[in-house]
C-alpha positions as CSV (number, residue, x, y, z in Angstrom):
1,X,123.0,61.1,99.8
2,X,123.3,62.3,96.2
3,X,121.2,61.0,93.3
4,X,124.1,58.9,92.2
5,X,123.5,56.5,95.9
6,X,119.7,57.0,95.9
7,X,119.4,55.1,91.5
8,X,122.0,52.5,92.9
9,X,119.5,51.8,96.4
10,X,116.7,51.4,94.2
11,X,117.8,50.0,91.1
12,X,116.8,52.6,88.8
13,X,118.9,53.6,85.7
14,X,116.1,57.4,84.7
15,X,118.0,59.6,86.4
16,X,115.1,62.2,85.4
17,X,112.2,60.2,87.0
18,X,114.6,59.6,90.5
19,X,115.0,63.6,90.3
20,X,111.4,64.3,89.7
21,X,110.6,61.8,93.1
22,X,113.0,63.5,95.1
23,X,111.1,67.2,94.1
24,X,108.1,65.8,94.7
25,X,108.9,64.1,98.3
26,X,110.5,67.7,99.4
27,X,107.5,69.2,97.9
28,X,105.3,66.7,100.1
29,X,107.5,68.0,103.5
30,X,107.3,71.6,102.8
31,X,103.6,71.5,102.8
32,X,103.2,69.3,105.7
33,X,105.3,71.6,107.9
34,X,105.3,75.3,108.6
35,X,108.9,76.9,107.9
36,X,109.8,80.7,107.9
37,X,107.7,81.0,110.8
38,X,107.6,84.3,113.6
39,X,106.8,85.3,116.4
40,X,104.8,88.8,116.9
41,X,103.4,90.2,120.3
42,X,100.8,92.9,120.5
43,X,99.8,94.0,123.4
44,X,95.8,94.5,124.8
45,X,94.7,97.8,125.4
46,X,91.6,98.9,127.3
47,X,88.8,99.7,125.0
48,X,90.7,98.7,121.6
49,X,88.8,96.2,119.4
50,X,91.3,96.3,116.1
51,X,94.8,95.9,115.9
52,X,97.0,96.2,113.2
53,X,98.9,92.9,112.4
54,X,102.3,93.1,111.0
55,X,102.7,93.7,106.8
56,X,105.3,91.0,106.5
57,X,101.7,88.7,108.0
58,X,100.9,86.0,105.3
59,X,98.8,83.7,107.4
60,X,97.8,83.6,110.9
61,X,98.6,80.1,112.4
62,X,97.6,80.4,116.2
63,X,96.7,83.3,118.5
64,X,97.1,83.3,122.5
65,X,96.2,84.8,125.4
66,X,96.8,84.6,129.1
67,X,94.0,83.0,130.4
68,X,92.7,84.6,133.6
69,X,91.0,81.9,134.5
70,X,94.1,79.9,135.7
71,X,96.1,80.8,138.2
72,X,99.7,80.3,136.4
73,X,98.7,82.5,134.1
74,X,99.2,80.2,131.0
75,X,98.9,81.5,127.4
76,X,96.0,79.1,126.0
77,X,94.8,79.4,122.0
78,X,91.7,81.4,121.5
79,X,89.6,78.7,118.8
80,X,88.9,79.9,115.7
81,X,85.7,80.3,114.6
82,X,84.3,78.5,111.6
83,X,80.5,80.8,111.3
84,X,79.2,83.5,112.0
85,X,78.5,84.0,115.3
86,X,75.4,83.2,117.1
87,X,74.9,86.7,118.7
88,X,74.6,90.1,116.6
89,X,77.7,92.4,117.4
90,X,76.7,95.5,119.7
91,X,78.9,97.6,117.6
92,X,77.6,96.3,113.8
93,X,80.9,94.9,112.5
């Protein structure tokens, strides 16, 4: 649909403001949905705590781990926490 067909559906004749609506309504989806989005797997070693997470990393949006608990072994999200944690860290980080 160009602007053209979107002015004649609502009866508008300010081609400006119809233009500014349209940038703001794409503006509105963009930040209601996550695009450029990727995929990175790390794997677990035994006795790591810190792993590097890739440079091209702007924001985190869900981490996963195989739950051992189950027995399909089903990825399940680890929650994020929102305090500090109740219990002091053994090795002071």
């Amino acid at each position: 649909m160009t602007i053209e067909q979107l002015m004649e559906r609502v009866g508008s004749t300010q081609t400006g403001r119809i233009i500014e609506y349209v940038k703001d309504g794409l503006n509105e989806l963009n930040s209601e949905s996550e695009t450029h989005t990727a995929v990175a797997t790390i794997s677990i070693e035994n006795g790591k705590r810190f792993y590097n997470l890739p440079n091209q990393s702007v924001r985190i949006l869900d981490v996963r781990c195989k739950d051992h608990n189950n027995q399909d072994g089903l990825y399940e999200s680890i929650p994020r926490m929102a305090y500090e944690p109740a219990t002091e860290d053994s090795d002071g980080f």
